[in-house]
Backbone and ligand atoms as CSV (ligand in chain L), in Angstrom:
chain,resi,resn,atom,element,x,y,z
A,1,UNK,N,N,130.833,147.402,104.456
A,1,UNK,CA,C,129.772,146.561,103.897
A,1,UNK,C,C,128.637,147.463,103.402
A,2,UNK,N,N,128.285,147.279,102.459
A,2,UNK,CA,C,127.326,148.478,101.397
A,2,UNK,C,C,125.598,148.006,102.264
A,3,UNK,N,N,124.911,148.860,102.181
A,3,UNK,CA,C,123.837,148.830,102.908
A,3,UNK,C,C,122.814,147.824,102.431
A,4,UNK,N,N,122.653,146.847,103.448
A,4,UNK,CA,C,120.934,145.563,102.437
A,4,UNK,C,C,120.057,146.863,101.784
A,5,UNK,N,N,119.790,146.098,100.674
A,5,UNK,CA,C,118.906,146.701,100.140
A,5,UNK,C,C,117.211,145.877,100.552
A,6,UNK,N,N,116.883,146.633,100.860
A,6,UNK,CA,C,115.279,146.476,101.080
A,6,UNK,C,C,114.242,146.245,100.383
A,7,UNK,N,N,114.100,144.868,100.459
A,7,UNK,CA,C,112.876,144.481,99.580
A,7,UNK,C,C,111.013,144.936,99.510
A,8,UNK,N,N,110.583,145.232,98.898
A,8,UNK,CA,C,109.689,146.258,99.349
A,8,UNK,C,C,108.006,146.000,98.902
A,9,UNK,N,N,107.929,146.487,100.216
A,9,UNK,CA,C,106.433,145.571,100.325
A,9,UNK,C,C,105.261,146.702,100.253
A,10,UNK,N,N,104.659,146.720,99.950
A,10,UNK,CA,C,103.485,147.467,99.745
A,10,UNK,C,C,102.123,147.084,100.011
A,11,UNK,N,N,101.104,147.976,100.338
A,11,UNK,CA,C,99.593,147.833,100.650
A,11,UNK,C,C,98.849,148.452,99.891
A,12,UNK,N,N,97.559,147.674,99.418
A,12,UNK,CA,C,96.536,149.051,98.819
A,12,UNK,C,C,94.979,148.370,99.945
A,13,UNK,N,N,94.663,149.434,99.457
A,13,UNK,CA,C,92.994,149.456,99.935
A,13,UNK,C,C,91.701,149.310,98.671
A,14,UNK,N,N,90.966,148.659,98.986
A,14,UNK,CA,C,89.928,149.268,97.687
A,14,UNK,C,C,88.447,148.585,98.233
A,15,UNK,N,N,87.756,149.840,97.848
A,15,UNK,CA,C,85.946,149.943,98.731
A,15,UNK,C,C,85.110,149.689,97.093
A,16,UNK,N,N,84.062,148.958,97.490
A,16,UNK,CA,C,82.459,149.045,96.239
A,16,UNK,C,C,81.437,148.904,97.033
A,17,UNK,N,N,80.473,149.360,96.308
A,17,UNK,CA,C,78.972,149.385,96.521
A,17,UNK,C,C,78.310,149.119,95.332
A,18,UNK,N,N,77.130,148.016,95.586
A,18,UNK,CA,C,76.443,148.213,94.598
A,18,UNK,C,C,74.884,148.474,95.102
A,19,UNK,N,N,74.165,148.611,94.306
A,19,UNK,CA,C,72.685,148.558,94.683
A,19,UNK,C,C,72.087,146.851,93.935
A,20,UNK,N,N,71.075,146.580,94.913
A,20,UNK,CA,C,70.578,145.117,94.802
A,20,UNK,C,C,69.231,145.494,93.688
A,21,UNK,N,N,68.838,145.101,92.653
A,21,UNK,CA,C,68.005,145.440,91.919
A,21,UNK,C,C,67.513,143.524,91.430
A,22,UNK,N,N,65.368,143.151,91.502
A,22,UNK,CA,C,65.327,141.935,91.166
A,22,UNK,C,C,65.899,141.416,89.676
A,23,UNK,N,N,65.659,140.535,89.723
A,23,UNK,CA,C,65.567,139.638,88.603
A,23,UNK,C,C,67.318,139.838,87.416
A,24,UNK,N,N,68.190,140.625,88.263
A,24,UNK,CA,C,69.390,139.994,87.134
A,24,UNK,C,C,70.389,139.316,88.287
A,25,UNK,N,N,71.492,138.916,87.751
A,25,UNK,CA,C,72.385,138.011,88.113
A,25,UNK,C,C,73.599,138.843,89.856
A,26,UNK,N,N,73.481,137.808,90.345
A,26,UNK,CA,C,74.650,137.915,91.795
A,26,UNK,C,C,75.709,137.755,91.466
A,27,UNK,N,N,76.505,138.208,90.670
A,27,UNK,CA,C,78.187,137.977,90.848
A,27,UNK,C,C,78.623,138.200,91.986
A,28,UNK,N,N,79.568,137.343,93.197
A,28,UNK,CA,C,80.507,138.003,93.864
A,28,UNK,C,C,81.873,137.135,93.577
A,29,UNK,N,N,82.693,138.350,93.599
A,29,UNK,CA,C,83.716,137.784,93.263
A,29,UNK,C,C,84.241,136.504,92.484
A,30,UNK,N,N,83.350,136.946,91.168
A,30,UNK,CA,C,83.618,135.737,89.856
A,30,UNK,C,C,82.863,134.611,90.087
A,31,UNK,N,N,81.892,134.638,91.574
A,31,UNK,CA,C,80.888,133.152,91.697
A,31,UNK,C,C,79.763,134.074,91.520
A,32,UNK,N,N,78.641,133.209,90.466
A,32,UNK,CA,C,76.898,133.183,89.916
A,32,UNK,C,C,76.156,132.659,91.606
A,33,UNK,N,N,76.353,133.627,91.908
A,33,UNK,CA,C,75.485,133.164,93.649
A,33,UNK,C,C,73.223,133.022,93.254
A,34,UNK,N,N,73.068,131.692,93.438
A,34,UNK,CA,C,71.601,131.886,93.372
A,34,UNK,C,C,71.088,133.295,94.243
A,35,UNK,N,N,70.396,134.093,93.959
A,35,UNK,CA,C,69.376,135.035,94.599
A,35,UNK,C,C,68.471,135.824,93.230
A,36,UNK,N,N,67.402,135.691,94.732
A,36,UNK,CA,C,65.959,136.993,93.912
A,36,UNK,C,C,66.589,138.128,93.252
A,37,UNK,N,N,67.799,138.880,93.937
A,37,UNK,CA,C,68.123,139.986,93.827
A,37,UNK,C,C,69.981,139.610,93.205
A,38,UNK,N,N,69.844,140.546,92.189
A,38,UNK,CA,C,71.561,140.798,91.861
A,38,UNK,C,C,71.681,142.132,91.648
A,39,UNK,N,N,72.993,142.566,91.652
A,39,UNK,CA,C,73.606,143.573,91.597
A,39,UNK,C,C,73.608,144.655,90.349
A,40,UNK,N,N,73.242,146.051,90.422
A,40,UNK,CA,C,73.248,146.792,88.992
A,40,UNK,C,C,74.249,147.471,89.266
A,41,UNK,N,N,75.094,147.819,88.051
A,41,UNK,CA,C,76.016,148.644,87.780
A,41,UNK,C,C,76.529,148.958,86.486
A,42,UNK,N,N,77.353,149.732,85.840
A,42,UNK,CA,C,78.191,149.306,84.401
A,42,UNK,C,C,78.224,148.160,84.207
A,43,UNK,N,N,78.992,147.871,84.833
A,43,UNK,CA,C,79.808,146.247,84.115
A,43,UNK,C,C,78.844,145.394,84.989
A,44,UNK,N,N,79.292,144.061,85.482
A,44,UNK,CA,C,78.330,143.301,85.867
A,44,UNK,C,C,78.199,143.228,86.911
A,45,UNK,N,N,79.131,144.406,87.758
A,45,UNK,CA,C,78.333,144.799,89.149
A,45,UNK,C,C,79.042,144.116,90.469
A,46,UNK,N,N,80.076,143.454,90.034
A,46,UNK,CA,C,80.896,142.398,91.091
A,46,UNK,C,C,81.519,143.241,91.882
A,47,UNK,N,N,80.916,143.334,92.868
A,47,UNK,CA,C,81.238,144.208,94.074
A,47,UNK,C,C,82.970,143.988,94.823
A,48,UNK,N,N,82.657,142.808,94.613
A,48,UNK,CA,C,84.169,141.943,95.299
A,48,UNK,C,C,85.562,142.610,94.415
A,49,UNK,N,N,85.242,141.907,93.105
A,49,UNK,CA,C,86.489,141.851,92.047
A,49,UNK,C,C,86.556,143.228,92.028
A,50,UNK,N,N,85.463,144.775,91.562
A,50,UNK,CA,C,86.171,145.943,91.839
A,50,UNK,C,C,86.606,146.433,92.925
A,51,UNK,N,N,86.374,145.714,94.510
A,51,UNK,CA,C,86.942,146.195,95.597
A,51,UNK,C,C,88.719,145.448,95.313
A,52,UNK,N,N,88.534,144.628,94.840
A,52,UNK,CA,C,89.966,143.759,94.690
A,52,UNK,C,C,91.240,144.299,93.826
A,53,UNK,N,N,90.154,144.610,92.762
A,53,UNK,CA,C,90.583,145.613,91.804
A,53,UNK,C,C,91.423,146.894,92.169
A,54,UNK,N,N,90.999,147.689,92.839
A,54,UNK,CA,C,90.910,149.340,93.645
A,54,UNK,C,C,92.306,148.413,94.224
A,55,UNK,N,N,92.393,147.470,95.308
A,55,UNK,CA,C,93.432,146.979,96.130
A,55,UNK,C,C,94.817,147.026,95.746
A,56,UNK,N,N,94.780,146.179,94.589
A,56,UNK,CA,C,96.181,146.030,94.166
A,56,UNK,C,C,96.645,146.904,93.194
A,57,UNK,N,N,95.813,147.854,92.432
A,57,UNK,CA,C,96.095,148.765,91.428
A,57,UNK,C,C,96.614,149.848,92.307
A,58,UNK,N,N,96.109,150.487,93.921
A,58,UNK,CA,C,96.103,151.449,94.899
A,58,UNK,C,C,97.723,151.016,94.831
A,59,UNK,N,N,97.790,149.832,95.649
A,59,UNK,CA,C,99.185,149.051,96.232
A,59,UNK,C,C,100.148,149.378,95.020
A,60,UNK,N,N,100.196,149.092,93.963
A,60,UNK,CA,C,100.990,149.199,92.552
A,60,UNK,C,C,101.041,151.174,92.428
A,61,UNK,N,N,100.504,151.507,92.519
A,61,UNK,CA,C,100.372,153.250,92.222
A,61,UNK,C,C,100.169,153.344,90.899
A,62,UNK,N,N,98.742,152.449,90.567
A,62,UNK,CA,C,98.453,152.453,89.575
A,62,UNK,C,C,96.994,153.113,89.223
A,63,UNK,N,N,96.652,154.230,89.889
A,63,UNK,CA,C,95.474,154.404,89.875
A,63,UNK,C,C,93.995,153.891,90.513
A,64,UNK,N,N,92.753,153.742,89.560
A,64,UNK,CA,C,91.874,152.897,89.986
A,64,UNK,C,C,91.347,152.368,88.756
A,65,UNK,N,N,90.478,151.845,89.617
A,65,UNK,CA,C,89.257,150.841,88.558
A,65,UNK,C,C,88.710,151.788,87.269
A,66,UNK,N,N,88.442,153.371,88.214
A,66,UNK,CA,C,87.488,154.064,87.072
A,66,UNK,C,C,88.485,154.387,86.074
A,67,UNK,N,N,89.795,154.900,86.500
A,67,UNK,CA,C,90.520,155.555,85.301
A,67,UNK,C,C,91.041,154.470,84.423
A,68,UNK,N,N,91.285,152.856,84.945
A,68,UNK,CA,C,91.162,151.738,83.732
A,68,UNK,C,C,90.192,151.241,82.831
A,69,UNK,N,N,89.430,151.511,83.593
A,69,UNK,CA,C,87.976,151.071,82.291
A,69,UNK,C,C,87.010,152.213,82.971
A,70,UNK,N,N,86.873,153.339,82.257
A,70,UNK,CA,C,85.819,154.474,82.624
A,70,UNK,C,C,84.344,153.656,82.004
A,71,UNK,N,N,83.712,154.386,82.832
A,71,UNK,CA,C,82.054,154.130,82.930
A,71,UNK,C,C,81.708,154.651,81.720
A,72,UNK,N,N,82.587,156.018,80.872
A,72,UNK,CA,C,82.059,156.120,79.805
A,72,UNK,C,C,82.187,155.114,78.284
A,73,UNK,N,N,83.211,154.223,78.922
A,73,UNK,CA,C,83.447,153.917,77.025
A,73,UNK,C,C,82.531,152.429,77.146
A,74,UNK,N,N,82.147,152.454,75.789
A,74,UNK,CA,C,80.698,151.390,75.448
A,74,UNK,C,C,80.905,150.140,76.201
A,75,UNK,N,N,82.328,149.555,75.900
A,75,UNK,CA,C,83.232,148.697,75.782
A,75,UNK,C,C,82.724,147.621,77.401
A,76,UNK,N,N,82.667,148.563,78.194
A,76,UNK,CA,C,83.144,148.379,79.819
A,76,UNK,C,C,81.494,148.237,80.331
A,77,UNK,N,N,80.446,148.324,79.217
A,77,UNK,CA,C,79.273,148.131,79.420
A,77,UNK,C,C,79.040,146.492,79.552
A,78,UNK,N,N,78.243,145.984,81.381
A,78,UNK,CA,C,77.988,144.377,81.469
A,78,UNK,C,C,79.342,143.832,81.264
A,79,UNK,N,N,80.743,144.787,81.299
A,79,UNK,CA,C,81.835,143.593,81.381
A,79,UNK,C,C,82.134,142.636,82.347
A,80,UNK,N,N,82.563,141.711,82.317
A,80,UNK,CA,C,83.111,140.710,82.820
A,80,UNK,C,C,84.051,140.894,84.013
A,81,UNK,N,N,83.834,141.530,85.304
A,81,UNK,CA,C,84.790,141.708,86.098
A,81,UNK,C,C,85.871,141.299,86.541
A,82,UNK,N,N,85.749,139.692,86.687
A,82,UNK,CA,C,86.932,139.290,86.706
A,82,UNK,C,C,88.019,139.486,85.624
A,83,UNK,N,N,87.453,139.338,84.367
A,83,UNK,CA,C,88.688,139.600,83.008
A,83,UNK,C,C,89.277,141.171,83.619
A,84,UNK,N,N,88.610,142.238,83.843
A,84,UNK,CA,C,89.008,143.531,84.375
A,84,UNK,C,C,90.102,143.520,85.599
A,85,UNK,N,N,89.647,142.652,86.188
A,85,UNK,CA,C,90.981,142.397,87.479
A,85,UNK,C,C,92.154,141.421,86.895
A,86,UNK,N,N,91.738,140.701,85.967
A,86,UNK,CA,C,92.926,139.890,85.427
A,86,UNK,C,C,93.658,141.096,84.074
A,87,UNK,N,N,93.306,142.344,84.125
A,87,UNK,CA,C,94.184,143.546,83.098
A,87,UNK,C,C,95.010,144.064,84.658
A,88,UNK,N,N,94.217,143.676,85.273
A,88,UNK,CA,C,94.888,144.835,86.720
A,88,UNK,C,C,96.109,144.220,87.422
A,89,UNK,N,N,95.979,143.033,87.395
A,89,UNK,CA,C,96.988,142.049,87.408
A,89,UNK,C,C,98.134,142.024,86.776
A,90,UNK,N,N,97.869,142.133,85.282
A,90,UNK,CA,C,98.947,142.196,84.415
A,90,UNK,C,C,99.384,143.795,84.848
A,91,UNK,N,N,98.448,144.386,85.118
A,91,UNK,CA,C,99.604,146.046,84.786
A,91,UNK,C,C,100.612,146.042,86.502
A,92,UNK,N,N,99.601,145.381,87.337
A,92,UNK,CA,C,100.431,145.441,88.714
A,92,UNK,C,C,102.305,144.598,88.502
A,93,UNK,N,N,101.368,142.968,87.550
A,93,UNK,CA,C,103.023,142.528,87.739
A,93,UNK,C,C,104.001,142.884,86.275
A,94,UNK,N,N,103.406,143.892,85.319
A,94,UNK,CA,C,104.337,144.183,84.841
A,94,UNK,C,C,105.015,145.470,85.117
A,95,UNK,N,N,104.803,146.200,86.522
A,95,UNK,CA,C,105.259,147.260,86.943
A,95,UNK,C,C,106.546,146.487,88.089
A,96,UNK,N,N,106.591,145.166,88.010
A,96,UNK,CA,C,107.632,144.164,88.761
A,96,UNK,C,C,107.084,144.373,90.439
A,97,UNK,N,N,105.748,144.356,90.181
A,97,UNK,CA,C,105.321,144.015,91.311
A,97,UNK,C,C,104.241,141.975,91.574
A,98,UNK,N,N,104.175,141.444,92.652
A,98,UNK,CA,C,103.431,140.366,92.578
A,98,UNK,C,C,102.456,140.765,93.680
A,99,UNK,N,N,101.082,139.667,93.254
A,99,UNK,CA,C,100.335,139.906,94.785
A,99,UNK,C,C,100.598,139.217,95.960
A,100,UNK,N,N,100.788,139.339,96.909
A,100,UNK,CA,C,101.392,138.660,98.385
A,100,UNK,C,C,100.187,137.683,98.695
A,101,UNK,N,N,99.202,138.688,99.038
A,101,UNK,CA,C,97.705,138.469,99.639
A,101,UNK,C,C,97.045,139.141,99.308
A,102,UNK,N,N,95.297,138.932,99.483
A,102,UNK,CA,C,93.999,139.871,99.241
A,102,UNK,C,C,93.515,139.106,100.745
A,103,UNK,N,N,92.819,140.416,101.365
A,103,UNK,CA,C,91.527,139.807,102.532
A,103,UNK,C,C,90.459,140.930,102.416
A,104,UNK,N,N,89.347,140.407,102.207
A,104,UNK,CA,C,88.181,141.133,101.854
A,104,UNK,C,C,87.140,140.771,102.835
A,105,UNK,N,N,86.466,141.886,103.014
A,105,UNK,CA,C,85.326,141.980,103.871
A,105,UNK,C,C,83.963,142.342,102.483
A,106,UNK,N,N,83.250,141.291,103.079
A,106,UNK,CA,C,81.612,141.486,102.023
A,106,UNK,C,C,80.596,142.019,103.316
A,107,UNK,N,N,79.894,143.005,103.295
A,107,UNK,CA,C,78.881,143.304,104.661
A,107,UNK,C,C,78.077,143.473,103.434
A,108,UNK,N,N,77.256,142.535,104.351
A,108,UNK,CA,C,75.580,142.398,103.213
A,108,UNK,C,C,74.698,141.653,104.175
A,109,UNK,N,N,72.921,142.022,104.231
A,109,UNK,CA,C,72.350,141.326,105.469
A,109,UNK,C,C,72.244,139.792,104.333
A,110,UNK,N,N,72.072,139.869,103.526
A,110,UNK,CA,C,72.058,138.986,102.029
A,110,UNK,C,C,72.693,138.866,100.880
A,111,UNK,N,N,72.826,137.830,100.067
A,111,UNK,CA,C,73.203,136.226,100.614
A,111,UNK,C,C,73.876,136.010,101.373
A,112,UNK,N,N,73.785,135.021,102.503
A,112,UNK,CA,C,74.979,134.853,103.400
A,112,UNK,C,C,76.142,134.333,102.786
A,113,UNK,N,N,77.424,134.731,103.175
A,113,UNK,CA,C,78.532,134.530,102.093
A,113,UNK,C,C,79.562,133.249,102.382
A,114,UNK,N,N,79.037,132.695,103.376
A,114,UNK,CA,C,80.018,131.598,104.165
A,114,UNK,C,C,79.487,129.980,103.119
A,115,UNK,N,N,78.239,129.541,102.174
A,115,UNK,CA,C,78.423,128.823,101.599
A,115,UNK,C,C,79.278,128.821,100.137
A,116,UNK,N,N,79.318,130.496,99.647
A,116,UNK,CA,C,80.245,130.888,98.751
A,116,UNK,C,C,81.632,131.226,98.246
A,117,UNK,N,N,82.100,131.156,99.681
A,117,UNK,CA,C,83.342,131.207,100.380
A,117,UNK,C,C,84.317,131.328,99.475
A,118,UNK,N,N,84.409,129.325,99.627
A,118,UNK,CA,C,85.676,128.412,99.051
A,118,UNK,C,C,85.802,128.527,97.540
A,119,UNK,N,N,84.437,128.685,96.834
A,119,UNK,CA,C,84.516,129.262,95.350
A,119,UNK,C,C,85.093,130.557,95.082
A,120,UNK,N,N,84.576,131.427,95.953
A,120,UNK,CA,C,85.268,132.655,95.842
A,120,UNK,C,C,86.719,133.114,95.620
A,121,UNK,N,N,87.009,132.484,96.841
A,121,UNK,CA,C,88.679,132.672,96.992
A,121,UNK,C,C,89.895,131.323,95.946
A,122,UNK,N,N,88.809,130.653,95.625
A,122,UNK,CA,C,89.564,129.853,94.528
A,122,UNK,C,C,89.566,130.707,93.324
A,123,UNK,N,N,88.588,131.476,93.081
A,123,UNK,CA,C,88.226,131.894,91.457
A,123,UNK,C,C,89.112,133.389,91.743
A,124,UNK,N,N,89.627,133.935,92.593
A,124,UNK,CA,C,89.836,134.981,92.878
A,124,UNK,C,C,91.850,134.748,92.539
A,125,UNK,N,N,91.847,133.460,93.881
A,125,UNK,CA,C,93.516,133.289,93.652
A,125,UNK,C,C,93.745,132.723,92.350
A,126,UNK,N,N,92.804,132.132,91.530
A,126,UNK,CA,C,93.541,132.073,90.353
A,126,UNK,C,C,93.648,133.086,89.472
A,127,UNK,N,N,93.005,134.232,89.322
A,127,UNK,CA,C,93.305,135.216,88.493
A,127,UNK,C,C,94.546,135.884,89.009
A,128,UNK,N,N,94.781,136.017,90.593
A,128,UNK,CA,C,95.585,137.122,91.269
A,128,UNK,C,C,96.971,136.177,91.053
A,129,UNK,N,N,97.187,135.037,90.571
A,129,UNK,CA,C,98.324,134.010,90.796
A,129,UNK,C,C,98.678,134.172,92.108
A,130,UNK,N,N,97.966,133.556,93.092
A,130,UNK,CA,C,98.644,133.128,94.398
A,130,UNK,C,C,97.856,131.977,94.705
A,131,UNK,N,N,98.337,131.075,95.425
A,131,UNK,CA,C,97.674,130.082,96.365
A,131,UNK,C,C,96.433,130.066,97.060
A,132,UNK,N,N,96.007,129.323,96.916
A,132,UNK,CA,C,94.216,129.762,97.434
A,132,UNK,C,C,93.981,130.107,99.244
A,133,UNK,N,N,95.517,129.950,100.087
A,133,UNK,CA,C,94.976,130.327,101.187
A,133,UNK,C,C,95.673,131.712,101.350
A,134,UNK,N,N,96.137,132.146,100.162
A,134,UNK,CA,C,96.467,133.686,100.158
A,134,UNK,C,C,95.294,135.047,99.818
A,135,UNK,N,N,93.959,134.490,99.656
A,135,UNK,CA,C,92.965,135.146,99.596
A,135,UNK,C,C,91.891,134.927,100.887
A,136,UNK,N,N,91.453,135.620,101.242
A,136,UNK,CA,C,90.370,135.222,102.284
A,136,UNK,C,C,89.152,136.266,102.039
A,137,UNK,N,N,88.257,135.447,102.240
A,137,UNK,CA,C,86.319,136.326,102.090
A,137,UNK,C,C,85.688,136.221,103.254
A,138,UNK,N,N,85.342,137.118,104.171
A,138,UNK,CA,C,84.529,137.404,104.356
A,138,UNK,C,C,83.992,137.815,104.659
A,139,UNK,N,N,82.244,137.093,105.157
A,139,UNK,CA,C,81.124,138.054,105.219
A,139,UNK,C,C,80.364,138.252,106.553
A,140,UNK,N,N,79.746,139.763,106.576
A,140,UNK,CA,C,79.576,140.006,107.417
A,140,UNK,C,C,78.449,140.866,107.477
A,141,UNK,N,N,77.437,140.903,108.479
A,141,UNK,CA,C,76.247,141.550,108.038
A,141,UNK,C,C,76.365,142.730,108.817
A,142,UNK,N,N,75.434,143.886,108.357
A,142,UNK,CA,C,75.068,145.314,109.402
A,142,UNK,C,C,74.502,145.347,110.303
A,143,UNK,N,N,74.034,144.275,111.084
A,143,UNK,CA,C,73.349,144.220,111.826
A,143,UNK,C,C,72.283,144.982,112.091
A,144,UNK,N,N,71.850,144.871,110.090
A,144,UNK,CA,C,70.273,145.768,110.164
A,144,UNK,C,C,70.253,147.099,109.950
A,145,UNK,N,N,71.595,147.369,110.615
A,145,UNK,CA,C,71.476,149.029,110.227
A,145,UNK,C,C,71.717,150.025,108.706
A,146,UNK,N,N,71.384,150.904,109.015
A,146,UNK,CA,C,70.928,151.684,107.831
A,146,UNK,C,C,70.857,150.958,105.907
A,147,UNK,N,N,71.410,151.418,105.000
A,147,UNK,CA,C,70.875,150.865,103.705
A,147,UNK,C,C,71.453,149.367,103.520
A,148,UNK,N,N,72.442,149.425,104.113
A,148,UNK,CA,C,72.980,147.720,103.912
A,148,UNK,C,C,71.741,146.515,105.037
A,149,UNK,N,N,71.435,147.531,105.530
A,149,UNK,CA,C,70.265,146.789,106.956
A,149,UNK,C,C,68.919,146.542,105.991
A,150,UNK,N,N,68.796,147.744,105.424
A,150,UNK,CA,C,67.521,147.398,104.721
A,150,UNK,C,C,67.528,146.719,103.379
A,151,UNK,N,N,68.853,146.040,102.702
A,151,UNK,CA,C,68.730,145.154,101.660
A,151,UNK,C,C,69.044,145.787,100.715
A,152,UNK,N,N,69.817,147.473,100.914
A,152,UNK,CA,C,69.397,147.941,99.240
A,152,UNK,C,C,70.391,147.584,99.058
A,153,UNK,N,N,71.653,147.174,99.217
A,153,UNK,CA,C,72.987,146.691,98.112
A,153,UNK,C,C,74.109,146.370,99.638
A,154,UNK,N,N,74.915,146.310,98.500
A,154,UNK,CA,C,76.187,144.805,99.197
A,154,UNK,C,C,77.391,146.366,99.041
A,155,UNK,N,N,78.149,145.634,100.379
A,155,UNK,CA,C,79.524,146.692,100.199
A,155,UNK,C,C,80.608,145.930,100.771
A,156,UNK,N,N,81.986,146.504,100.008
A,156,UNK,CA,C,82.949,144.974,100.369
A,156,UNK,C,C,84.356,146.038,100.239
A,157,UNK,N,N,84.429,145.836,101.320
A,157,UNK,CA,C,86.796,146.017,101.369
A,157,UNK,C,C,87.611,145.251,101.079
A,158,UNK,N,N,88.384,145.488,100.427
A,158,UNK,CA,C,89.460,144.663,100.138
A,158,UNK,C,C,90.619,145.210,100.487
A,159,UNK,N,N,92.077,144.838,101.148
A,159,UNK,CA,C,93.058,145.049,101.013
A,159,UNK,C,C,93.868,144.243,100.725
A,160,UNK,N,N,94.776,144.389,100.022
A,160,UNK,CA,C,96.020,143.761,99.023
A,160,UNK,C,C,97.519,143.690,99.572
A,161,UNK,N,N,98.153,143.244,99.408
A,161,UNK,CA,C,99.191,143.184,99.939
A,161,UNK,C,C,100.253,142.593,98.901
A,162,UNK,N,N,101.115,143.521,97.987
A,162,UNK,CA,C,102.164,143.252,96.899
A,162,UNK,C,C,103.593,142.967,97.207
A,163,UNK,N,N,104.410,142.117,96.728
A,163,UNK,CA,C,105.633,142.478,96.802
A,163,UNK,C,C,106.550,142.319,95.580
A,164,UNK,N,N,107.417,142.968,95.719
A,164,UNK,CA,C,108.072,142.902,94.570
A,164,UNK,C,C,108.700,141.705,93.855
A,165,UNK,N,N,108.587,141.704,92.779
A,165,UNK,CA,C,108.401,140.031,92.351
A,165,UNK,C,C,110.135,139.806,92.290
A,166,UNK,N,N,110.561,138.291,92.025
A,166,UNK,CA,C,111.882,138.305,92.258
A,166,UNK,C,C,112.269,138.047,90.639
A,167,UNK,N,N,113.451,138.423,90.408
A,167,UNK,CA,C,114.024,138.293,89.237
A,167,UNK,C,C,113.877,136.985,88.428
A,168,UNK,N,N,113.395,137.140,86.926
A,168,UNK,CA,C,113.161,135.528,86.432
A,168,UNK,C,C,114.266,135.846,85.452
A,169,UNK,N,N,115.390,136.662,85.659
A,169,UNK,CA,C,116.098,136.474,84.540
A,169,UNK,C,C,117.686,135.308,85.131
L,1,MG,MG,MG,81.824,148.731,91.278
């Protein structure tokens, strides 16, 4: 009897930081969260979607976030993060990989992330094509300590979990 072949499952990891700067917009993870303070960066700073990002591109052995859309080209200036994780998507499942799961950790002393939740992980599983209880958020504070204690910016893990997609032919 010839040996099962092994269906094959894979993990990635992926870390962001942003710094909290007043008066522009809170993206997390594809939700417009009311606050004083939003996020600066290149693109529009969604701490979540590039930790999500880093996850499944790691898991795929597809690189990262920076070497898909570098900080240098104009293009990737105030982009749209989620559209960026929905390219990361396509390159993960056209390498005949799918996403299993995402579970992400947000540590921030601010906004608290538990009324943003259920938006989150809806706006998230629909880009990643999985079921909305195949994503999970959440948040968790520093308990004060050092720069995440003192308010200057939000930091979030994500890990991913791929498997190989099954034949649609
Ligand atoms: Mg980032």
């Amino acid at each position: 009897m010839p040996p099962e072949r092994r269906s094959i499952v894979r993990t990635g990891i992926g870390f962001d930081s942003h710094r909290f700067a007043p008066g522009v917009p809170l993206i997390l993870g594809g939700v417009n969260i009311p606050s004083q303070n939003g996020l600066v960066g290149h693109s529009d700073a969604d701490a979540v979607a590039h930790a999500v990002t880093d996850a499944i591109l790691g898991g795929a052995g597809e690189g990262d976030i920076g070497t898909l859309f570098p900080n240098t080209d104009p293009s990737n200036r105030n982009r749209n993060s989620v559209e960026m994780l929905q390219v990361a998507v396509e390159r993960v499942e056209s390498k005949g990989f799918c996403v299993a799961n995402v579970d992400i950790v947000v540590i921030a002393e601010q906004p608290a992330i538990g009324p943003h939740r259920a938006a989150m992980q809806s706006t998230l599983a629909h880009v990643l094509h999985v079921a909305a209880d195949a994503v999970t958020v959440k948040g968790k504070t520093n308990e004060g300590m050092g720069w995440i204690g003192r308010g200057e910016g939000i930091a979030c893990i994500a890990i991913a979990g791929l498997a190989e997609r099954g034949s649609k032919s």
